[in-house]
Backbone as a printed PyTorch tensor [residue, N CA C, xyz], in Angstrom:
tensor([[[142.7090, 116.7710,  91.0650],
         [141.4200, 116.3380,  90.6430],
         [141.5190, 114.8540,  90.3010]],

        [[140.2960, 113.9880,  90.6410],
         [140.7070, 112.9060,  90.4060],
         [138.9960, 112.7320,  89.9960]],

        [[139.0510, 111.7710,  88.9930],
         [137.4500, 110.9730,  88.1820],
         [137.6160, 109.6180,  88.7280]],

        [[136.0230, 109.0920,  89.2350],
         [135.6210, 107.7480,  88.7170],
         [134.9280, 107.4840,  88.3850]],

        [[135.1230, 106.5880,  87.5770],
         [134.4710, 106.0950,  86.1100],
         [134.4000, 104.7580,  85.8120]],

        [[133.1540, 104.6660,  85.0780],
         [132.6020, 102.9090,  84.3220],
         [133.0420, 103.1670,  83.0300]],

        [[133.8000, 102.0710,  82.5320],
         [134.1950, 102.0300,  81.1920],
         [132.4600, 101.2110,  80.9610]],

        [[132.2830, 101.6350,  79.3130],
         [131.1040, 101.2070,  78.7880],
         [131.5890, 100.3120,  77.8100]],

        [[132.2740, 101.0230,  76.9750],
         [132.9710, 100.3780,  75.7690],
         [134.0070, 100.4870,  75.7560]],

        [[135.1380,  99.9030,  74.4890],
         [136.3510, 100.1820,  74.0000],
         [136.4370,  99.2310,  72.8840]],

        [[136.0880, 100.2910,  71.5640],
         [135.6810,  99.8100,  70.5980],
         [137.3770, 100.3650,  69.7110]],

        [[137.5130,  99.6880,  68.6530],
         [138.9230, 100.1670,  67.8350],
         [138.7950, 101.1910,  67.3310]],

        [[139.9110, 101.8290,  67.4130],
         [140.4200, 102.9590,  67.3070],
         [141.0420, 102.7820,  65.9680]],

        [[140.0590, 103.6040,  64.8370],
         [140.9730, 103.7450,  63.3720],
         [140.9450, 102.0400,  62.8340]],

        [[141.4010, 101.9240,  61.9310],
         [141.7910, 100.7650,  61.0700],
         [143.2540, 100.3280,  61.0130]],

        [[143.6180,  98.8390,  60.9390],
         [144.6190,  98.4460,  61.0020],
         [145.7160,  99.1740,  62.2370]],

        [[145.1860,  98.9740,  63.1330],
         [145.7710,  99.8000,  64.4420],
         [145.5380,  99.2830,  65.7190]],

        [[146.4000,  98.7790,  66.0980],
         [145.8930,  97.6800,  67.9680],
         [145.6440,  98.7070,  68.5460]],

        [[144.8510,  99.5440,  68.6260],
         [144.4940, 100.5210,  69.9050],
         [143.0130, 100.1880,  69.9570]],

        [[142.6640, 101.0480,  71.0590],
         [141.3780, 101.1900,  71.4250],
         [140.9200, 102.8020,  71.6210]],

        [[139.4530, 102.8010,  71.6730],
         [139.2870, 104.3800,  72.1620],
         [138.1790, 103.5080,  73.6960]],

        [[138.3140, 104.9210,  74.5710],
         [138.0770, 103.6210,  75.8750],
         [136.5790, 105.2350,  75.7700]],

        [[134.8970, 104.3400,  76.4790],
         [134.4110, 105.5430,  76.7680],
         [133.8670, 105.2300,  77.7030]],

        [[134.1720, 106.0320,  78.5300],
         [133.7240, 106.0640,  80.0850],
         [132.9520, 107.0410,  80.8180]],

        [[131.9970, 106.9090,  81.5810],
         [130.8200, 107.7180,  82.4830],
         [131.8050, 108.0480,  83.5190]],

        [[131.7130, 109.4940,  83.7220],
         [132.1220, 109.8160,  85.0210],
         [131.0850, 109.2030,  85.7090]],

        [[131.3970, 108.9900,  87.0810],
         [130.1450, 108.5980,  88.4330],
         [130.8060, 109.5540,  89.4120]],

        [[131.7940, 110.0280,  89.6220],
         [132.2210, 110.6080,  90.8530],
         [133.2520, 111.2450,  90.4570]],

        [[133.1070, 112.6260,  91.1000],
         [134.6850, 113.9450,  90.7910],
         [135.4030, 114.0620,  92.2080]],

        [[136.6540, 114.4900,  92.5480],
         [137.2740, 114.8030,  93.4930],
         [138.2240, 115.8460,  93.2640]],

        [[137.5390, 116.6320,  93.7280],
         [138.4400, 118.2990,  93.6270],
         [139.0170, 118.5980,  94.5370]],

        [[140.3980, 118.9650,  94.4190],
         [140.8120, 119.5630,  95.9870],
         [140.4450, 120.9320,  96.2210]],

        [[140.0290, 121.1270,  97.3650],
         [139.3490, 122.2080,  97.8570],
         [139.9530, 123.4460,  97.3550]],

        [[141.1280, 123.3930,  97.3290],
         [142.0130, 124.7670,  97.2540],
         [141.5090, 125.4290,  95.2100]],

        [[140.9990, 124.3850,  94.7420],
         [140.7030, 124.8870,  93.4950],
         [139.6870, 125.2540,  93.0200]],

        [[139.0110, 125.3200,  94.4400],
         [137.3540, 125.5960,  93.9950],
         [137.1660, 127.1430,  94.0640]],

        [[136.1760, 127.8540,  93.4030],
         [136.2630, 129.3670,  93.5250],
         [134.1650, 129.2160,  93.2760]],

        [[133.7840, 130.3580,  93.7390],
         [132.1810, 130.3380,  93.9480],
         [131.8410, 130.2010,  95.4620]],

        [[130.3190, 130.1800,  95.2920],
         [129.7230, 130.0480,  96.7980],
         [129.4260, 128.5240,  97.1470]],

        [[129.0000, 128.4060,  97.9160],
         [129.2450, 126.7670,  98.2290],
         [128.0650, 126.0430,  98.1680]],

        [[127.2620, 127.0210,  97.3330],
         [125.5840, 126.1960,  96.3690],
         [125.9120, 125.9890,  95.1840]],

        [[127.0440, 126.4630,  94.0180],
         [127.6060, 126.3420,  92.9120],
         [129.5560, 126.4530,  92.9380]],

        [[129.9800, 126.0400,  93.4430],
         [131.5970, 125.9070,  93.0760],
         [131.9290, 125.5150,  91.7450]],

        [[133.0550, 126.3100,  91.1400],
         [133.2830, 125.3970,  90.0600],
         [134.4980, 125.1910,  90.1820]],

        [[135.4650, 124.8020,  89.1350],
         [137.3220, 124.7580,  89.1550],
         [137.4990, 125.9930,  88.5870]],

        [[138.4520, 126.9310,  89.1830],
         [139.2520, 127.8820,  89.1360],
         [140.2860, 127.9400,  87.9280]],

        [[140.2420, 128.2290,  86.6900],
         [141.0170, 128.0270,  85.5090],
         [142.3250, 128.3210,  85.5420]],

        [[142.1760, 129.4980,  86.4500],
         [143.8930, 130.0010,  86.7630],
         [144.8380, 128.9850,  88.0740]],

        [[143.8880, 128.5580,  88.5750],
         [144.7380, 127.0560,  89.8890],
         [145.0900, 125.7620,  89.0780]],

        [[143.9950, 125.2690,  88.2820],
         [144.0210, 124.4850,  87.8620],
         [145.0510, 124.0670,  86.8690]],

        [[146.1940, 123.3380,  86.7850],
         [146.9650, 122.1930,  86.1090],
         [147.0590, 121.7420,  85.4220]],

        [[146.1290, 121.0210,  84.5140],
         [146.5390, 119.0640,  83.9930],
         [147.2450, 118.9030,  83.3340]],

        [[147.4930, 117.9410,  84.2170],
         [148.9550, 117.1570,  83.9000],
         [149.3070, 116.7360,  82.4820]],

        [[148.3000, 116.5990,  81.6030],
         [148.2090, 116.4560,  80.1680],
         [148.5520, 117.5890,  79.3190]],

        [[148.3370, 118.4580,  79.6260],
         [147.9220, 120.0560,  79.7390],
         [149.5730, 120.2460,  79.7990]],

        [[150.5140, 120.4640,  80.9750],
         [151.3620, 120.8580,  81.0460],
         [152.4800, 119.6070,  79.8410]],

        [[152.1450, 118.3730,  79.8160],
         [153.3980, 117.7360,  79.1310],
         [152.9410, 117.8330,  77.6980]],

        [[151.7450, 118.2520,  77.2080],
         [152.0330, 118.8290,  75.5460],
         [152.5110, 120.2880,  75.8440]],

        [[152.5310, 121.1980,  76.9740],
         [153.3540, 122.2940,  76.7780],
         [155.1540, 121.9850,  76.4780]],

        [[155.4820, 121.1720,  77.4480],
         [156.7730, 120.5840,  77.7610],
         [157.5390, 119.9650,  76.4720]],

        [[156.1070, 119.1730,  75.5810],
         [156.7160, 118.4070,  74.5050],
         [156.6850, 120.1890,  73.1440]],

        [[156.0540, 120.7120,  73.2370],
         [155.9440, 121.9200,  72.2130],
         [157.1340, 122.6210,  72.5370]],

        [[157.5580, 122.7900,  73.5130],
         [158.7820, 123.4800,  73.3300],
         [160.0580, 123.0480,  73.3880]],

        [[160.1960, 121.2960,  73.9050],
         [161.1570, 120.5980,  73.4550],
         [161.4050, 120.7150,  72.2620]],

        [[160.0650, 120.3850,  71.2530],
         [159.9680, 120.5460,  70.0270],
         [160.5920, 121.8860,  69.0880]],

        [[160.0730, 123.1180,  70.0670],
         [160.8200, 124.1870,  69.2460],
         [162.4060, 123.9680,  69.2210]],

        [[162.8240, 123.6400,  70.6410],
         [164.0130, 124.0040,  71.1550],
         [165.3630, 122.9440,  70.4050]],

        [[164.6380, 121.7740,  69.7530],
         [164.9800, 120.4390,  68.8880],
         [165.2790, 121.1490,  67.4620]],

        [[164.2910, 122.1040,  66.7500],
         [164.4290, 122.0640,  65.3960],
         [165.3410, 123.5050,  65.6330]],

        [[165.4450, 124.1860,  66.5750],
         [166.0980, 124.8840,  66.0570],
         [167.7710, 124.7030,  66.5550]],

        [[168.1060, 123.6840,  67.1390],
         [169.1360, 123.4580,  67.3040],
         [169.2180, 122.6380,  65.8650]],

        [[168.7570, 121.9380,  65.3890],
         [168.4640, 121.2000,  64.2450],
         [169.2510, 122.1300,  63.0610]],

        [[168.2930, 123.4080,  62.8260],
         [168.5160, 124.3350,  61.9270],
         [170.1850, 124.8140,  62.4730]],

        [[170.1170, 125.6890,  63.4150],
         [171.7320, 125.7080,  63.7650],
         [173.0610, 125.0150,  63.0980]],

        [[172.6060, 123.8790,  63.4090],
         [173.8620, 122.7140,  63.1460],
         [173.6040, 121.9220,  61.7820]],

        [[172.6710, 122.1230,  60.8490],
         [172.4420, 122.2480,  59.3830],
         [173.1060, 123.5800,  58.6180]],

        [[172.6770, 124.1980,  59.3150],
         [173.1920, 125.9880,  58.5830],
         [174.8720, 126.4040,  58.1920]]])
C-alpha cells in the first residue's frame, strides 16, 4: 500500500522538543490488488493480507523487549 499526500502543516510537537507533528491529506491510495477482498463497486483491504510495516516492527520491538528483560531477570537472579 502506498499514500499520496499534501503536507498542510507541521506545527511542534510537545514543548521544549525539536520535533514536529507533520499533517497531511491523503489525495491518492495504491493498493496492491492481491489485498483487496469485496465486489469491484466497493473493495476494501483484507485485514488478514494486510501487513504494516509499522505494525510488524512494534511487534518485533515487544518481544525483543520481553526476550531482553527476561534474560535481564535470569542473569540478576
Amino acid at each position: 500500500m502506498q499514500m499520496e499526500g499534501i503536507v498542510h502543516e507541521w506545527p511542534p510537537f510537545g514543548k521544549n522538543v525539536s520535533a514536529n507533528a507533520f499533517e497531511i491529506h491523503i489525495v491518492r491510495l495504491h493498493v496492491q490488488q492481491s489485498l483487496l477482498i469485496g465486489d469491484d463497486s466497493r473493495p476494501h483491504i483484507d485485514p488478514e493480507k494486510w501487513r504494516p510495516l509499522i505494525m510488524s516492527f512494534c511487534l518485533f520491538l515487544a518481544s525483543e523487549a520481553k526476550s531482553t528483560a527476561r534474560a535481564w531477570r535470569n542473569r540478576t537472579s
